[in-house]
C-alpha positions as CSV (number, residue, x, y, z in Angstrom):
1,X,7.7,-5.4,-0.8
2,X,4.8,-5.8,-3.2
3,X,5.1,-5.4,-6.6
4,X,2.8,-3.1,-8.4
5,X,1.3,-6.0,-10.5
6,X,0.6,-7.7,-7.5
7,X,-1.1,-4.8,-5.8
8,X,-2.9,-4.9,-9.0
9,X,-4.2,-8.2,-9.0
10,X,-5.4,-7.8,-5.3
11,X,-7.2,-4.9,-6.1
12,X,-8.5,-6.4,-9.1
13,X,-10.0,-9.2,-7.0
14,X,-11.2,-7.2,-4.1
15,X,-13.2,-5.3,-6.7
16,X,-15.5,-8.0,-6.1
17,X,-16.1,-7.2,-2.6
18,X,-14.6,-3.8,-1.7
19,X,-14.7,-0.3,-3.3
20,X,-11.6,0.4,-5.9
21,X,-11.3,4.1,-3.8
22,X,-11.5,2.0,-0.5
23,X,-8.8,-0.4,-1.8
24,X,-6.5,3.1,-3.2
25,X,-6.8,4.6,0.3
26,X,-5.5,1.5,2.1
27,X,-2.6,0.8,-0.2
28,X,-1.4,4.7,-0.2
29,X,-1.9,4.5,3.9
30,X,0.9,1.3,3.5
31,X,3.3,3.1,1.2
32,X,3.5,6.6,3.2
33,X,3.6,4.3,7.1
34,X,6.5,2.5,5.0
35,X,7.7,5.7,4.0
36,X,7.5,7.0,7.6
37,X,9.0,4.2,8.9
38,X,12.1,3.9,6.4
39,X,12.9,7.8,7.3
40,X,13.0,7.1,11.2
41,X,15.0,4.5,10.9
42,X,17.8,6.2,8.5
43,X,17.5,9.2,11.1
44,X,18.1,6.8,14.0
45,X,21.8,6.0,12.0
């Protein structure tokens, strides 16, 4: 897992070629398919 000051770094430097909502949109589709995926499995048990 990332940690939140790496996420912040990465969006930091993507700043240079990538909107900061763009990057925000991408990261908060990873956390909830994480999410998604982390339930189904503990269901599956």
């Amino acid at each position: 897992m990332y940690s939140a000051d790496s996420l912040r770094v990465v969006a930091y430097k993507g700043g240079d070629f990538l909107p900061t909502w763009l990057v925000a949109v991408v990261i908060s589709a990873v956390a909830v398919l994480m999410l998604v995926l982390a339930l189904r499995r503990k269901n599956e048990q």
